[in-house]
Residue frames as qw, qx, qy, qz and C-alpha x, y, z in Angstrom:
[[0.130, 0.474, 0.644, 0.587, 130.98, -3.85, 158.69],
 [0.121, -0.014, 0.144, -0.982, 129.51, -0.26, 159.01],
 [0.211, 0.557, 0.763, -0.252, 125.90, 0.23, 159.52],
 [0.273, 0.478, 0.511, 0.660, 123.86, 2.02, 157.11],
 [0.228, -0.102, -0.276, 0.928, 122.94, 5.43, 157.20],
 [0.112, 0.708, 0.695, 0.061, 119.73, 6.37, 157.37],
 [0.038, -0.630, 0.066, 0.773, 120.71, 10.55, 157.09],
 [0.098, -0.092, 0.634, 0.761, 120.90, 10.42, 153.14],
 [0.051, -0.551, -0.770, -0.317, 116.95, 8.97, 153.11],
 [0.159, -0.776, -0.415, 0.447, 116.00, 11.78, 155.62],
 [0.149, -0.589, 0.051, 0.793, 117.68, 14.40, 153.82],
 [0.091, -0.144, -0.687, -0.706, 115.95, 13.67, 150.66],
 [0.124, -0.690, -0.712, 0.032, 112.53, 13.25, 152.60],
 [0.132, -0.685, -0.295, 0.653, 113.28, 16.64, 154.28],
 [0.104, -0.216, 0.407, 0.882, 114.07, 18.29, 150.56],
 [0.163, -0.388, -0.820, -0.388, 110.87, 16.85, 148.95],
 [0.168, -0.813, -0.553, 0.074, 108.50, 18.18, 151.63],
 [0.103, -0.679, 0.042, 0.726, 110.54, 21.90, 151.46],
 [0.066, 0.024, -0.541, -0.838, 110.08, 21.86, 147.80],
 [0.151, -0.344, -0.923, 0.083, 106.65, 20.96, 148.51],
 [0.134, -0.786, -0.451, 0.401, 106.00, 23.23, 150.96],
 [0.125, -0.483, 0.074, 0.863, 108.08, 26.33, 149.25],
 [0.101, 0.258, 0.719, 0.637, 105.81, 25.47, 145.93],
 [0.203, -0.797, -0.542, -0.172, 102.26, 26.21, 148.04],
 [0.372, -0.580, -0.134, 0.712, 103.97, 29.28, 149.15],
 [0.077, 0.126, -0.348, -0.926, 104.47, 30.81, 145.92],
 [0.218, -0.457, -0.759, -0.409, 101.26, 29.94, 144.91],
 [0.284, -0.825, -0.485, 0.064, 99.19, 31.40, 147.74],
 [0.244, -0.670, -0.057, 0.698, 101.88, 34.58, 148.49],
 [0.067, -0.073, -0.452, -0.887, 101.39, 35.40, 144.63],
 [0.082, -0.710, -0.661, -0.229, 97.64, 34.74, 144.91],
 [0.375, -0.682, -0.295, 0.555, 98.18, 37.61, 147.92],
 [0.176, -0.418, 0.250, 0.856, 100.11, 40.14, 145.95],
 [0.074, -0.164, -0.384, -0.906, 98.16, 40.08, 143.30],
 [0.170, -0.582, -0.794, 0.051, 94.83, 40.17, 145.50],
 [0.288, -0.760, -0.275, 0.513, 96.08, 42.99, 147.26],
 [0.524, -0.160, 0.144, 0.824, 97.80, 45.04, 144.66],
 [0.084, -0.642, -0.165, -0.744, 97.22, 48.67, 143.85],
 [0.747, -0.637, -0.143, -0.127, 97.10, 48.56, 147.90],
 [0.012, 0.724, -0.645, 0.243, 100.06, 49.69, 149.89],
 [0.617, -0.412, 0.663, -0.104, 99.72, 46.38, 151.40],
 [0.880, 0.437, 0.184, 0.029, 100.05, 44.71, 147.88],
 [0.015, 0.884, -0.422, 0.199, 103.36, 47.12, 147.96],
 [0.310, -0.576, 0.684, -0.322, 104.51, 45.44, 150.99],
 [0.750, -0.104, 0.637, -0.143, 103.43, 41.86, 149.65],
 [0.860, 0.491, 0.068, -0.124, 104.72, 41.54, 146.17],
 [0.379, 0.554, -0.741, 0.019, 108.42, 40.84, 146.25],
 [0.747, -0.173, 0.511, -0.389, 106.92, 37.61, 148.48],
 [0.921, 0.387, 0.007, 0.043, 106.42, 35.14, 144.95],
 [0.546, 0.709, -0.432, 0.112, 109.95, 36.14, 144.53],
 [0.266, -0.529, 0.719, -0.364, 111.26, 35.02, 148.05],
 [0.704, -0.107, 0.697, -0.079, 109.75, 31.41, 147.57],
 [0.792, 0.588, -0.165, 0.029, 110.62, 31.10, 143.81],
 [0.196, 0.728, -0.623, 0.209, 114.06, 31.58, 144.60],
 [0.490, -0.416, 0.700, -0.312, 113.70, 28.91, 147.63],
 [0.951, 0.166, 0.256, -0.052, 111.62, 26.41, 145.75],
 [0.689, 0.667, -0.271, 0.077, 114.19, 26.78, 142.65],
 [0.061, -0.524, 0.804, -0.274, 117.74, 26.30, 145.48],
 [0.697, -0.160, 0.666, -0.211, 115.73, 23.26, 146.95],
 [0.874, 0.482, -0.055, 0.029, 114.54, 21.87, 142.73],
 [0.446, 0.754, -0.427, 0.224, 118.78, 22.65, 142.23],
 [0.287, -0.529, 0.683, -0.414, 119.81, 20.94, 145.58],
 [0.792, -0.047, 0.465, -0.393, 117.85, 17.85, 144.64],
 [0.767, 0.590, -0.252, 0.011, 119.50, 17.06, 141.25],
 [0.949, -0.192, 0.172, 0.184, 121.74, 15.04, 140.76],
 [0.531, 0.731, 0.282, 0.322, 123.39, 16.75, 138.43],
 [0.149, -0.870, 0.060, -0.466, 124.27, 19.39, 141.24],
 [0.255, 0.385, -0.743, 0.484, 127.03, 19.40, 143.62],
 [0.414, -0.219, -0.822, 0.324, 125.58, 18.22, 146.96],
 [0.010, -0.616, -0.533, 0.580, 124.48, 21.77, 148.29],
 [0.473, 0.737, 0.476, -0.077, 123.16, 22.81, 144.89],
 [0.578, 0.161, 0.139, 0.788, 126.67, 24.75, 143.96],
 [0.077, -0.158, 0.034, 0.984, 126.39, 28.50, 142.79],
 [0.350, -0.462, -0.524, -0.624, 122.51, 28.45, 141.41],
 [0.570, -0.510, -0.629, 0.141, 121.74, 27.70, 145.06],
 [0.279, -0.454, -0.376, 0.758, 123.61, 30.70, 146.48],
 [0.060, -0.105, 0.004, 0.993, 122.38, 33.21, 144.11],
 [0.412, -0.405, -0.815, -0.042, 118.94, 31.85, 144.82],
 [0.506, -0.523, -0.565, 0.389, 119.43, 32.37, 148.09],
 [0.229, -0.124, 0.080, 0.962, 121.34, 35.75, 147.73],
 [0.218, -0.308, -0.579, -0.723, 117.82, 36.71, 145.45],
 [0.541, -0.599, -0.586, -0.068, 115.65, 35.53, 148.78],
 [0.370, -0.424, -0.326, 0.760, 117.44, 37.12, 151.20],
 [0.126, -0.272, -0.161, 0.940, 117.10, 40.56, 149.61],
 [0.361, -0.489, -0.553, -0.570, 113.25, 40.25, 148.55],
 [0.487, -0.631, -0.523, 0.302, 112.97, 39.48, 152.38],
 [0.344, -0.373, -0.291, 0.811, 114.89, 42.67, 153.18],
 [0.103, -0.209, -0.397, -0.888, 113.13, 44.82, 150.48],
 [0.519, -0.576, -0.592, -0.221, 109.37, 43.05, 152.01],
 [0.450, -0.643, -0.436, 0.440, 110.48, 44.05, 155.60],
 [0.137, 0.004, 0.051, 0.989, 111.96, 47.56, 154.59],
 [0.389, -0.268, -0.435, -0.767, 108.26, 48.03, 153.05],
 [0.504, -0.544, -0.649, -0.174, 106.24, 46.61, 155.76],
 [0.454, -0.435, -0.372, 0.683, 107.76, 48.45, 158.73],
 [0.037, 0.122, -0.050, -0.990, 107.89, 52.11, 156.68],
 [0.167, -0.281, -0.538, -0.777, 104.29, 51.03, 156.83],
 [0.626, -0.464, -0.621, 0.090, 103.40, 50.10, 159.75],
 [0.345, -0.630, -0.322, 0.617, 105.08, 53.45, 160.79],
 [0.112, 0.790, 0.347, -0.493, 103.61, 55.33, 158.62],
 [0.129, -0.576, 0.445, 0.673, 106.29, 56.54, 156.53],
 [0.681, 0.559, -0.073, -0.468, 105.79, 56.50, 152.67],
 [0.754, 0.054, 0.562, 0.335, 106.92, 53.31, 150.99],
 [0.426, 0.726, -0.128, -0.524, 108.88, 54.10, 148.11],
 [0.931, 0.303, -0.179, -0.092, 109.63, 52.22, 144.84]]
């Protein structure tokens, strides 16, 4: 007789506290963007809400049941959505940090 696995309860514990944690993210990186905005650094912090919406919303789709095991196609174009806020947020923080004019 196999022994039970104890990976399935962890990998639901570990999803719950990343949806958790990627919820008080948006929440405090939108409070940011919209603290800072009209402010080149409000520039360089407002596609942020969009990089942990997308995460919280792959982890909410990865936790259903409903949903293939790694959350199917909503999950990658999620992800696909996070990835290039991140690259859009770092484009904009570097062409500020050296000076250069951020444009839209």
């Amino acid at each position: 007789m196999p022994l039970e696995s104890w990976a399935p309860e962890a990998t639901f514990a570990l999803d719950l506290f990343t949806l958790l944690a990627t919820t008080v993210a948006s929440v405090f990186s939108t409070i940011a963007a919209l603290g800072f905005r009209g402010t080149p650094w409000g520039r360089t912090l407002a596609p942020l809400p969009v990089v942990f919406v997308a995460l919280t919303v792959s982890t909410t789709v990865t936790i259903h049941p409903a949903t293939p095991p790694h959350g199917g196609w909503v999950a990658s174009v999620c992800w696909l959505v996070a990835v290039a806020a991140i690259a859009v947020t770092c484009w904009r923080f570097v062409s500020l940090t050296a000076e250069l004019e951020v444009s839209a």
